[in-house]
C-alpha positions in Angstrom: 132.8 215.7 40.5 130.6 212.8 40.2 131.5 209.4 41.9 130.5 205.5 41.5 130.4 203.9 44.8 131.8 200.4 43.9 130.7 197.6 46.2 132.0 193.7 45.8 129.5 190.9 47.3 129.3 187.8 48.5 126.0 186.5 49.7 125.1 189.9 51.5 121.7 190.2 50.3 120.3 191.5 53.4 122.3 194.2 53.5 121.4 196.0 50.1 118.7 197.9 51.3 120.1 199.8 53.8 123.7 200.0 52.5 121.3 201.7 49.6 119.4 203.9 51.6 122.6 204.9 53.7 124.3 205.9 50.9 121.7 207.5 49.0 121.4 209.7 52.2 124.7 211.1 52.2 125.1 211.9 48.2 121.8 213.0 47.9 123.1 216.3 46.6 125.9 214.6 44.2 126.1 213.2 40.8 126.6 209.5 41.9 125.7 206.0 41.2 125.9 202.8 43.0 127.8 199.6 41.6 127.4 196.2 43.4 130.2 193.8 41.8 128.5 190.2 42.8 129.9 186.7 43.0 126.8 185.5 45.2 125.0 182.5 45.2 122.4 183.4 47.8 120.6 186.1 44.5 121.8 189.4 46.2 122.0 190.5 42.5 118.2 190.1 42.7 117.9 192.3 45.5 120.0 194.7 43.9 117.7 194.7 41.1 114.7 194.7 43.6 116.2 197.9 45.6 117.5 200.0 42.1 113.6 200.2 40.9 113.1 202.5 44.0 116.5 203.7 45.0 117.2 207.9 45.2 120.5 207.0 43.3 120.8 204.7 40.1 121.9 201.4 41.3 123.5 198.8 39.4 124.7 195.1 39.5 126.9 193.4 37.7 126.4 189.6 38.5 129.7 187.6 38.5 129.1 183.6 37.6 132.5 182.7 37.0 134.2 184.9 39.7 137.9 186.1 38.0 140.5 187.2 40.6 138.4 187.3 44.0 137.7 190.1 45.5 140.3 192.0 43.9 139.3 191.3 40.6 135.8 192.7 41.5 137.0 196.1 42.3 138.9 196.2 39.2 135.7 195.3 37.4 133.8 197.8 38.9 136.9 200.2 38.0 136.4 199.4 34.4 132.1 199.7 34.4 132.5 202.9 36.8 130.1 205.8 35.0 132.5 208.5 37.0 136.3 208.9 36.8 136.0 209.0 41.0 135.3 206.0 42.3 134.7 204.7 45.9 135.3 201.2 46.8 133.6 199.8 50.3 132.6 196.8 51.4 128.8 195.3 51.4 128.6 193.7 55.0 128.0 197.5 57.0 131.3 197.4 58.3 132.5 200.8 56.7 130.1 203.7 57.0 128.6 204.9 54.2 128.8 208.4 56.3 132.6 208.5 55.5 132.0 208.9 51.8 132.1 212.8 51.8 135.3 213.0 53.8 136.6 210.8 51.8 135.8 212.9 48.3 136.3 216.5 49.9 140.1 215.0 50.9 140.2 213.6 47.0 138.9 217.0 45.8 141.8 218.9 47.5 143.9 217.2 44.0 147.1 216.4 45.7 146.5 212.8 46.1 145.3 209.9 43.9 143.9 207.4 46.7 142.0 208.2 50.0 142.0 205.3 52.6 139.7 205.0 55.3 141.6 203.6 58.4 139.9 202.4 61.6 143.3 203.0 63.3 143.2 206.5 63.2 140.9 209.4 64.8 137.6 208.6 66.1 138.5 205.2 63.9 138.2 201.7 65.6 138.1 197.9 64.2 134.9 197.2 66.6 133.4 195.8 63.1 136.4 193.1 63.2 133.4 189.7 64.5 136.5 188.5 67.0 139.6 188.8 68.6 141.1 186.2 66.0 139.8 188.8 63.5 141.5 191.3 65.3 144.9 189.7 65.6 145.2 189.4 61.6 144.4 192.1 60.8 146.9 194.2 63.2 149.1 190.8 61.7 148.8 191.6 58.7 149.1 195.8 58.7 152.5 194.9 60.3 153.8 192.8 57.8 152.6 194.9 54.8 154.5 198.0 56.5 157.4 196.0 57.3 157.5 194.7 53.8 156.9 198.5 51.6 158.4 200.7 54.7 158.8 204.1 52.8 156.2 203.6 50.3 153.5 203.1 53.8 155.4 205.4 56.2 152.2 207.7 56.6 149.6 204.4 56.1 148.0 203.3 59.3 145.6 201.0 57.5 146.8 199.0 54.4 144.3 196.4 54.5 141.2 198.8 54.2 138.9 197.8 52.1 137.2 201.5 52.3 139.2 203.7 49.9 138.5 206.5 47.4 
């Protein structure tokens, strides 16, 4: 099962090398490619382009200049370019670790379920990537309300907000 490792950006060009390397480390043994979807202004897309020349996994980039739908419409983007069927979608800043991935696909692999989300709120999980308190409070804010809103559809979902998801 091969997998595209889909990650939107916004001006997180120092992060590209060792989200690269991080991730290269962990599917060094699996058919997989990395796919930066970019709406930056600060030329991450060139340090994409810089880090894919050396990179143990082909890297791509797919530079946004008239950003459609946010964030959201990145991911969908990347969706539609993915090389693989299997697609893992993770943010650029170094908050989610890329040493999650293979839990992620072994729990997708099983077959029974169509989406795998990460979740700081469970196991050895925790939002210590959240900058500040304030970043805290909406996002606990904001897994309430989502719950509150879809209650049997997110019964078993401790984290809807992830942005780490197979």
């Amino acid at each position: 099962m091969g997998v595209t490792i889909v990650i939107p950006t916004f001006n997180e060009s120092g992060n590209v090398a060792e989200l690269v390397r991080r991730i290269s480390a962990v599917l060094s043994t699996t058919d997989a490619e990395i796919l930066f979807v970019d709406d930056s202004t600060d030329g991450t897309d060139d340090e994409v382009r810089r880090v894919s020349q050396t990179a143990e996994l082909p890297v791509r980039v797919i530079h946004r200049d008239a950003p459609i739908n946010g964030l959201g419409g990145a991911v969908v983007e990347g969706f539609r370019e993915a090389a693989y069927e299997t697609c893992v979608v993770m943010d650029g800043d170094l908050q989610h670790p890329p040493e999650k991935i293979p839990e992620l696909l072994e729990r997708m692999g099983r077959g029974d379920v169509d989406l795998v989300a990460a979740s700081r709120y469970v196991g050895d999980g925790n939002a210590s990537g959240l900058a500040d308190w304030g970043r805290h409070l909406v996002s606990r804010t904001s897994t309430v309300v989502t719950r509150a809103m879809f209650p049997a559809k997110l019964r078993r979902v401790t984290d809807p907000m992830t942005g780490f998801f197979a």
